[in-house]
N, C-alpha and C positions, 0 to 999 in steps of 0.2 A: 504494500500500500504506500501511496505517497506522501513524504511527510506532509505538513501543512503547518504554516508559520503560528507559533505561538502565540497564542491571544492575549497572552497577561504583558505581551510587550506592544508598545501602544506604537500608532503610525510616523513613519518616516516623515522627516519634518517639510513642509510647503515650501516650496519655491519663494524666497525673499519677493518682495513688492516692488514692482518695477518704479512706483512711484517713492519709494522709500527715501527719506530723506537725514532719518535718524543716523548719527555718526557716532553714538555710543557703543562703545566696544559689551555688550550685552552677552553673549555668547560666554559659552564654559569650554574650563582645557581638560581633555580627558584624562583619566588616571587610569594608566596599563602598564603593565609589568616586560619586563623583554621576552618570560615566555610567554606572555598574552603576544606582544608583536611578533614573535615567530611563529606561532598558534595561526594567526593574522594573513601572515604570510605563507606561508603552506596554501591555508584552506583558498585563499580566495586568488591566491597566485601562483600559485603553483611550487612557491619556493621550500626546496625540502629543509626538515626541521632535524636537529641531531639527533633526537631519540625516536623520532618518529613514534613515540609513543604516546603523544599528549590523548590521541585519541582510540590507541589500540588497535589501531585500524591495517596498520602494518604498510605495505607498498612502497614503502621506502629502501635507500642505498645503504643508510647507516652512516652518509657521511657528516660530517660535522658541520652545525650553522651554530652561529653567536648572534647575540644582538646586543647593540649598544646604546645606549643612549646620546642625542645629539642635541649641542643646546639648541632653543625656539624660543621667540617670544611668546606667544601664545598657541601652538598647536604642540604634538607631539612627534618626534623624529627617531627614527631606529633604524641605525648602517648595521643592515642584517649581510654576514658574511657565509656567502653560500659557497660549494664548489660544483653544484648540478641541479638541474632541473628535473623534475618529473619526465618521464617519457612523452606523457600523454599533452604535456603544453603543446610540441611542436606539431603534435594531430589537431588540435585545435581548429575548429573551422573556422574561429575568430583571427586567427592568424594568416590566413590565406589574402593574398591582395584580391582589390575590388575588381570584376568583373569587367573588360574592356570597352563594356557599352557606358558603365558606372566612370571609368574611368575618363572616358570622352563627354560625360558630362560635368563632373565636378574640376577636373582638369587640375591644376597643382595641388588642392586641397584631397585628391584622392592617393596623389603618389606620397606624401605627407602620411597618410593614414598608413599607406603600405609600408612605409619607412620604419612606424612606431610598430608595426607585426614584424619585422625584421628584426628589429630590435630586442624582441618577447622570445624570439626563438632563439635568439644566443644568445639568453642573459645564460647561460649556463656557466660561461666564461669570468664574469663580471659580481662584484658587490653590487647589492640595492640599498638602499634608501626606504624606509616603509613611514608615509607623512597620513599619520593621524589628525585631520584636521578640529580644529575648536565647533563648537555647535551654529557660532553664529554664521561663519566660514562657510560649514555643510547644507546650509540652504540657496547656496549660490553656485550649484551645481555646474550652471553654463560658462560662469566666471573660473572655475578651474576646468573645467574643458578648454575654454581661451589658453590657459597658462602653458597645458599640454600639447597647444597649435602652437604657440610662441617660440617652445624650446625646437620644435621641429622646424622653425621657420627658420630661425637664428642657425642649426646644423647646417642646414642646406644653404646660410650664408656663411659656414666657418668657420662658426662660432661655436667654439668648445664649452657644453653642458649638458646636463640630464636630458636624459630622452624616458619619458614615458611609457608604463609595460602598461599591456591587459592584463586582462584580469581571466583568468581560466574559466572564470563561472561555474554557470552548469555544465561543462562538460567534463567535471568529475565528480565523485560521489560525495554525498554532503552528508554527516554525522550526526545523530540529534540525542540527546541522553533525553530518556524518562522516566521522572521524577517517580513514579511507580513502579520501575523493574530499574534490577543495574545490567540489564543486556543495552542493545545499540540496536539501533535499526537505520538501516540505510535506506534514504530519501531520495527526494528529485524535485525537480523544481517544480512549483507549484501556479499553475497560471504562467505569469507572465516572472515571476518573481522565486527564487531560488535561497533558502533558506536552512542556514545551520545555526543549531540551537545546543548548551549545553548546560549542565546545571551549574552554571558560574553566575557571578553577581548581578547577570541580569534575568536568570528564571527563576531565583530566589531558592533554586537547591543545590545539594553539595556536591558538585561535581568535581572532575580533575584538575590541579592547577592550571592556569595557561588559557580556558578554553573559557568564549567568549559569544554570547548571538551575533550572526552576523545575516547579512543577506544583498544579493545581486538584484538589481533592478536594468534593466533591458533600457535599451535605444529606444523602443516604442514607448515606454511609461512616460519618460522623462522628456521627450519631445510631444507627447500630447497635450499639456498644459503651459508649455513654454510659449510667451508671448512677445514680441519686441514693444518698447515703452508707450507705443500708440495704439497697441492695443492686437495691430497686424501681425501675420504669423511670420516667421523668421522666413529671410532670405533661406533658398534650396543649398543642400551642403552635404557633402558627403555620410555616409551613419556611424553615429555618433557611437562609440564602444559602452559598454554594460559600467555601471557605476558599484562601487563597493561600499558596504556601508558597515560598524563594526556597532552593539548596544553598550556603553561604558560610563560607568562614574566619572564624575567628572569635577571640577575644583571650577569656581564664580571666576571669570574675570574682568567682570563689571567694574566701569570706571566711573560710574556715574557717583556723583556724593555722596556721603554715607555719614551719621552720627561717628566720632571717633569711637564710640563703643560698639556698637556695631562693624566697626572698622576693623578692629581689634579682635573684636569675636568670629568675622568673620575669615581675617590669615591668619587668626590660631586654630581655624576648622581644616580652612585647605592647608597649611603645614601637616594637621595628622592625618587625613586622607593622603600628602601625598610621600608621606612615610610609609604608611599602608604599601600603596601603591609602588613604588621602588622597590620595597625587600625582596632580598634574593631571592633566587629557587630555589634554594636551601635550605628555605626557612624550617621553621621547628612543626610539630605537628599541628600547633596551638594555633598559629598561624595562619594554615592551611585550612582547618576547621571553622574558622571566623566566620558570625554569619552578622547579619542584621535582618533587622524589621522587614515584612516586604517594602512597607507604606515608605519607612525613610529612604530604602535604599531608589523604588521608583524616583523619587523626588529628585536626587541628583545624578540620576541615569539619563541618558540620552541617546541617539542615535548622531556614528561621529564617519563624515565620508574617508574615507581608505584609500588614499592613491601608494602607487610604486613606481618608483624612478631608479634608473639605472645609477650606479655610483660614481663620480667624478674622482677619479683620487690628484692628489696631490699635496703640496703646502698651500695656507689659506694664507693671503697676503698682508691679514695682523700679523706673522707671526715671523717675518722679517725682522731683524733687526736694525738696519738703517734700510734710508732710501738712496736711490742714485736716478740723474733726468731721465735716464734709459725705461726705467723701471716705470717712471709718472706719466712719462709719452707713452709708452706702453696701456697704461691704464687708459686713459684716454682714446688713445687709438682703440682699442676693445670697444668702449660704449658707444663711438662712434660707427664702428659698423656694428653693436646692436642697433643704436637709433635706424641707420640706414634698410638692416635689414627686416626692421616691422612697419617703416614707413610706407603709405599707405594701405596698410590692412588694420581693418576698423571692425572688431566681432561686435554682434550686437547685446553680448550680453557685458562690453566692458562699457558703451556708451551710456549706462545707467550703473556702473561703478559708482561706490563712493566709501572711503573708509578714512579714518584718523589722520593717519599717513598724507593722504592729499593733500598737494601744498595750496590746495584753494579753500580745503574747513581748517588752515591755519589758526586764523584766527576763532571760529566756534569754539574748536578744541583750547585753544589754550583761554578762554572766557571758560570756559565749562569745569576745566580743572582747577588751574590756576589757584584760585582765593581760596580752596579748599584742602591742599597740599601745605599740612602741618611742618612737613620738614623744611620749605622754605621759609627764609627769614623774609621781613618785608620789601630788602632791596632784590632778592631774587625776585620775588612777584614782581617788583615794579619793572622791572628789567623784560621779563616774560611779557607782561602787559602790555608794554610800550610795543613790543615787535605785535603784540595781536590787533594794536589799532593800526599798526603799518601797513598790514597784512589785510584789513579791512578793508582801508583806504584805494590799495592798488586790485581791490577784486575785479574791477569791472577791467580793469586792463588785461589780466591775469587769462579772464574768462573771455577775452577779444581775441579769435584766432586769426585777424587781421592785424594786429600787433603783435601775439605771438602764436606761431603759427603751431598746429598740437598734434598728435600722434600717441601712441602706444607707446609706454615707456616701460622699462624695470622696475626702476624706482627706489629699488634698493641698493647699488652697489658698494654694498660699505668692506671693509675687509676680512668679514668674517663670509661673505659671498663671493667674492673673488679669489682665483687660483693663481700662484705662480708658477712656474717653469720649474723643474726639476735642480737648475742652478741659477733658482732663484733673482734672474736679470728681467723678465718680462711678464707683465700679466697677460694671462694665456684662456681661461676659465669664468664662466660666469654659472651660480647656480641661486636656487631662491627665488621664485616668481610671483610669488606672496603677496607682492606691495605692487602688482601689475598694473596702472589705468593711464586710460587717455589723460592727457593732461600736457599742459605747452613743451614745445621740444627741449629749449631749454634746460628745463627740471634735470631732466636724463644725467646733463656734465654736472650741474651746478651741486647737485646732490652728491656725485661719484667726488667733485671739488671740497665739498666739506669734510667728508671724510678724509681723504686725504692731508688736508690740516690738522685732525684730528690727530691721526697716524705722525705728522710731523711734528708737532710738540712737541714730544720726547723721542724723537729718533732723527740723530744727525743727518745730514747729507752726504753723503759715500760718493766717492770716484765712479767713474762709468767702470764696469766689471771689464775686464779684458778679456778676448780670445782665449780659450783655452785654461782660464784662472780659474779651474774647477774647483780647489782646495779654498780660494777667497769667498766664489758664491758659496760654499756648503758652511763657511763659516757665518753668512749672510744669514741664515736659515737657523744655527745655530746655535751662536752665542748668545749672551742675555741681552735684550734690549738697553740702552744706551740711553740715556735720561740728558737732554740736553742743560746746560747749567740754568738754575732756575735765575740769575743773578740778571737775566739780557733781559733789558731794557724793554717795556710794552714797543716802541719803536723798532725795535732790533727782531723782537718777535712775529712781529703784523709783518714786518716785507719779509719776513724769512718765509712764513705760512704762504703770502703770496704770491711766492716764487713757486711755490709748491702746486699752489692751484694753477697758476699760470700754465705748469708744464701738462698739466692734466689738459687745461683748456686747448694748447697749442696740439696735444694728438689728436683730442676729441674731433678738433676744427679742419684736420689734416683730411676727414674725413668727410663731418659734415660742418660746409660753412653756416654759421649764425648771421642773423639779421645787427645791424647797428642797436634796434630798440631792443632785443635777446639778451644782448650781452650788460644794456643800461641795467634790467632787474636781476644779475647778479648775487652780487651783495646782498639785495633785500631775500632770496631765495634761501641765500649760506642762512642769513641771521632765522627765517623761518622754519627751517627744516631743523637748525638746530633746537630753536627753543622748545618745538612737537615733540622731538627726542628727550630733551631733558623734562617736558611735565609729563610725559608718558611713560616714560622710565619710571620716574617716583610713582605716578598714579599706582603704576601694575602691581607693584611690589605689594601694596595692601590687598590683593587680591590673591596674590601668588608669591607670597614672601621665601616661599624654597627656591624660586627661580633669580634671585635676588643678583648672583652675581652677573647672570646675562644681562639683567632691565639695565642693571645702574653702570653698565660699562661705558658710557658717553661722558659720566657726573662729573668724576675729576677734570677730565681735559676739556669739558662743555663749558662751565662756567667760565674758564680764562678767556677762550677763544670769542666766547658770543660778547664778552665788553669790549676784547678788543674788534669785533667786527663791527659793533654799534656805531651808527651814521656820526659821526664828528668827533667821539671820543679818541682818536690816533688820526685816522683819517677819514675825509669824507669818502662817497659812496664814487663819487666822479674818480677821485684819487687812486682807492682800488682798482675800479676796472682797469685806470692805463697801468698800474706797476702789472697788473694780470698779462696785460696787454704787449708788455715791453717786452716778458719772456722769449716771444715770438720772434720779436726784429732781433735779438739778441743772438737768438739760436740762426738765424736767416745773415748773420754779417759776418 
């Protein structure tokens, strides 16, 4: 008989509102173990698990998978290290390229889809990535479908990053524990909808460690109620692959105000949930056995979407220890032909994007948090404030795509998303598409430019690497970061940083030229994007206080940077652009 999805777990969450306008981070992070994401990854991808025994089921090689955890700001991340796939993925009929009638219709978007099946049959070779997303996240379905077009768009321009797997679905056997017998019975998909169910924390009995509800929804579900913002059904496109979705506890990450006692009540909950949640597989039996309420544990359960991405290895480009111009033209040059390569491709479910992050709810966000963020003193607020009425000020400009002209962006290339080179001279890697929206082209450098200040605060400026100085770059990679002396002058600091973004600016540009008005909001861009990072940083931590030392990684080096970028405090805003500007003729004489 076939299973049939369990009733005591309540339905997949709606499609976000095309008219939404809320920018409250509302949404919860899930709480899962790394055998729960090996668990994760087996069933809904095929990727084999070490003991193959979470669920008895057997069909496995016996060889070894790990899972690790990877920092996030708010989702969950597991570089699951595999050395084989199931036999049966590369049977898969989701893996087979589109039909050449199919092909001659959707036309790049079909060989794109064929690319990410290619991809799925020799992950056998490769680590994954398994991205647990947050609950608010998992209702924007069509928005990480986008991110999965994105990464295949950028391949096919060169650009070195994750490529997106399928998902095996239904076409292997799906496990289900019953709460009234301790046999197994094997399932099938049900309707349209394919569902594994076990007595873990979301069917409220004792089942094996690791194991989780989860369930596959089809191309057809998830396309029959997708609307584009006017109401019209989406532009025609190739079919969209099955979605995975996983049932999990999950810790608040609401930013919205809270009483400080409530505050407080609230990340001393998710600290012990995500104590819980992290202990080992080794845990004691006492551990294993833990049960709760059904009523409490529904309450902070949820349904969280499940993608797998192929793994990028390399060094991440925090973890340099100096810079040199080779390295910063490099970066630049990278986001440069990212801009180039998403430029004009416009999905429709990013044109009704909007999150935190956007440097256009600059300003809401930081009104929203600001006055409520105990940790700052009142010249941090005032400081914070002034840039959200700046950022007011320049919306209608911001939002003129005849001023500046907009496009699809990353949005994030800070340098825990970027990859270097194996000898450490070039940035080569881009991964992270998280913070994806249209938004002015602009943004793409100005953001990849602040970070890069960030980075140079405390790390010198190093010689261009030489031919063959294998033993210099591996000590680039390896020695301890370099703290520039704290004693240089706000003056001596501002043109140093500037030089820094300059050289970012000058690859970015080598690539794609900026407008004269692009490069005037600059500055106001650096001081915006910083100030969102520093009151979102602090906001999250009362939400997620275990995740504390990812949020507040901007705090020390935010505060120096964002006074000295402040309009007239060193220099004005005209000042900056030409010292940014000068690197160019500099580098050109």
């Amino acid at each position: 008989m076939a299973a049939t999805p369990d009733a005591k777990l309540p339905p997949l969450p709606p499609p976000a509102p095309a008219s939404a306008t809320s920018h409250a981070r509302t949404g919860h992070r899930p709480l899962l173990t790394p055998a729960q994401a090996l668990f994760l990854a087996r069933e809904l991808y095929g990727i084999c698990n070490a003991a193959n025994a979470v669920d008895g089921g057997g069909g496995g090689t016996g060889d070894v998978s790990t899972a690790t955890e990877l920092p996030s700001y708010d989702d969950r991340n597991f570089l699951i290290s595999v050395s084989v796939r199931q036999e049966e993925v590369a049977k898969a009929e989701g893996l087979q390229p589109p039909p050449p009638q199919q092909q001659q219709q959707h036309g790049a978007a079909a060989e794109l889809a064929a690319a990410a099946a290619a991809a799925t049959a020799a992950a056998a070779a490769v680590d994954v990535v398994l991205k647990v997303h947050n609950s608010q996240d998992s209702g924007r379905v069509a928005q990480l479908k986008a991110m999965d077009e994105a990464m295949l768009r950028l391949q096919a321009a060169g650009v070195l990053t994750n490529t997106p797997l399928r998902p095996v679905g239904h076409h292997h056997r799906h496990h289900r524990h019953s709460p009234a017998s301790s046999g197994r019975n094997s399932g099938s998909q049900t309707g349209d909808v394919a569902v594994g169910s076990s007595g873990s924390s979301s069917s409220g009995a004792g089942g094996k460690r690791g194991e989780v509800s989860y369930r596959v929804t089809t191309a057809a579900e998830e396309e029959e109620e997708e609307q584009d913002q006017d109401g019209s059904a989406l532009a025609p496109g190739p079919p969209r692959s099955c979605c995975c979705w996983a049932h999990l506890p999950s810790s608040t990450c609401r930013l919205v105000p809270e009483e400080p006692a409530a505050a407080d009540a609230a990340a001393a909950a998710a600290a012990a949930e995500a104590a819980v949640a992290v202990a080992p597989a080794g845990g004691n039996a006492q551990d294993e056995e833990r049960s709760e309420a059904p009523g409490e544990l529904a309450a902070r359960s949820h349904w969280h979407v499940v993608r797998c991405l192929t793994y990028v290895p390399g060094h991440v480009l925090s973890s340099v220890s100096y810079l040199t111009p080779d390295l910063l033209l490099s970066w630049g040059g990278l986001m440069g032909r990212v801009s180039a390569g998403l430029a004009g491709w416009e999905p429709p479910a990013l044109r009704r994007c909007s999150h935190d992050w956007y440097p256009e709810n600059g300003a809401e966000v930081l009104r929203r948090l600001v006055p409520h963020i105990e940790a700052f003193d009142e010249g941090r607020k005032s400081l914070l404030l002034a840039v959200a009425e700046e950022l007011a000020a320049a919306g209608p400009r911001l939002a003129d795509p005849d001023q500046l002209p907009r496009q699809v962006c990353h949005g994030d290339a800070n340098g825990e998303n970027c990859l270097v080179s194996d000898d450490g001279r070039e940035v080569v890697g881009l991964i992270d598409f998280g913070d994806m929206a249209i938004m002015p082209r602009v943004c793409e450098v100005a953001i990849t430019m602040l970070y890069a200040m960030l980075l140079g605060l405390n790390r010198p400026m190093g010689q261009p690497a030489q031919p063959g100085a294998a033993a210099a770059t591996q000590r680039q990679l390896e020695q301890p970061k370099q703290e520039v002396e704290e004693e240089e002058t706000d003056g001596a600091t501002l043109r140093r940083l500037l030089r820094v973004a300059g050289l970012v600016l000058c690859g970015f540009q080598r690539v794609v030229r900026l407008r004269a008005g692009e490069l005037r909001v600059v500055p106001l861009l650096l001081r915006g994007r910083l100030a969102q990072s520093l009151a979102l940083g602090a906001a999250s931590v009362l939400s997620d206080p275990t995740n504390a030392e990812y949020l507040l990684a901007t705090q020390r080096p935010g505060w120096r940077v964002i006074r000295l970028l402040t309009h007239g405090s060193v220099m004005t805003d005209e000042e900056m652009v030409q010292h940014m500007l000068r690197v160019e003729s500099e580098l050109e004489a």
